[in-house]
C-alpha positions, 0 to 999 in steps of 0.5 A: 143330141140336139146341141150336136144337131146344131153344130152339124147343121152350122158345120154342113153350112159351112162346108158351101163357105167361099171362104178356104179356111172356113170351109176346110175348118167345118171339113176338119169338125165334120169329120171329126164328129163322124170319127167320133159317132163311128168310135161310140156306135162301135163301142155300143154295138159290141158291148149290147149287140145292138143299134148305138147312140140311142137318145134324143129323137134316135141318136147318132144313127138319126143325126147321120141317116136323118141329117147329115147324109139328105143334106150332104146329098143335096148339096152335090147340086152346087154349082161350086166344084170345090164346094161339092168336092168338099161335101163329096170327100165327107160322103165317102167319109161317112160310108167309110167310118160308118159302113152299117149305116151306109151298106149301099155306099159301099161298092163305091168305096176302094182302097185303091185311089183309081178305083175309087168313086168318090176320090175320083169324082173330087180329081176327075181331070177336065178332060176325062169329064 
């Protein structure tokens, strides 16, 4: 768990690069791993009937709850609209591939592209803000 703590954090960091390809590269990884802890927190949960990923200093439930979503959060302050449409596309894919972690996210969540919070804040046209 610490080497994933890790690469989170130089991931999260590199989400605010200003360069595109690094950034849509830590988009890629980032995503990746949430793919990832949603498939081995599933896998957990319904093999014990219980919290999954239970390791070093709590586990894939720790990494998201304690580091990546304060961070992401955080992040939505940055003055960089790309930049903050990258971390708000990766909080919508966290309450989507995790949604027991995330149950309060989850009435922002819509298949439906104009109902959607979250895909609505990354496209909002200048003149609707």
């Amino acid at each position: 768990a610490e080497q994933a703590e890790v690469l989170l954090q130089q991931g999260l960091c590199d989400l605010a690069s200003p360069d595109m390809a690094i950034r849509h590269a830590a988009s890629h990884s980032l995503n990746g791993f949430l793919a990832a802890a949603a498939a081995a927190l599933e896998g957990r949960r319904e093999d014990t009937g219980e919290g999954a990923g239970e390791g070093c200093r709590g586990g894939l439930p720790a990494l998201v709850r304690g580091l990546l979503f304060p961070q992401v959060k955080a992040s939505l302050t940055n003055p960089d609209a790309v930049v903050r449409g990258q971390y708000l596309e990766l909080m919508r894919a966290m309450a989507s591939a995790l949604p027991f972690l995330f149950p309060e996210l989850q009435c922002l969540l819509d298949a439906d592209q104009e109902v959607d919070f979250f895909y609505n804040m990354t496209h909002l046209q200048i003149h609707r803000k």
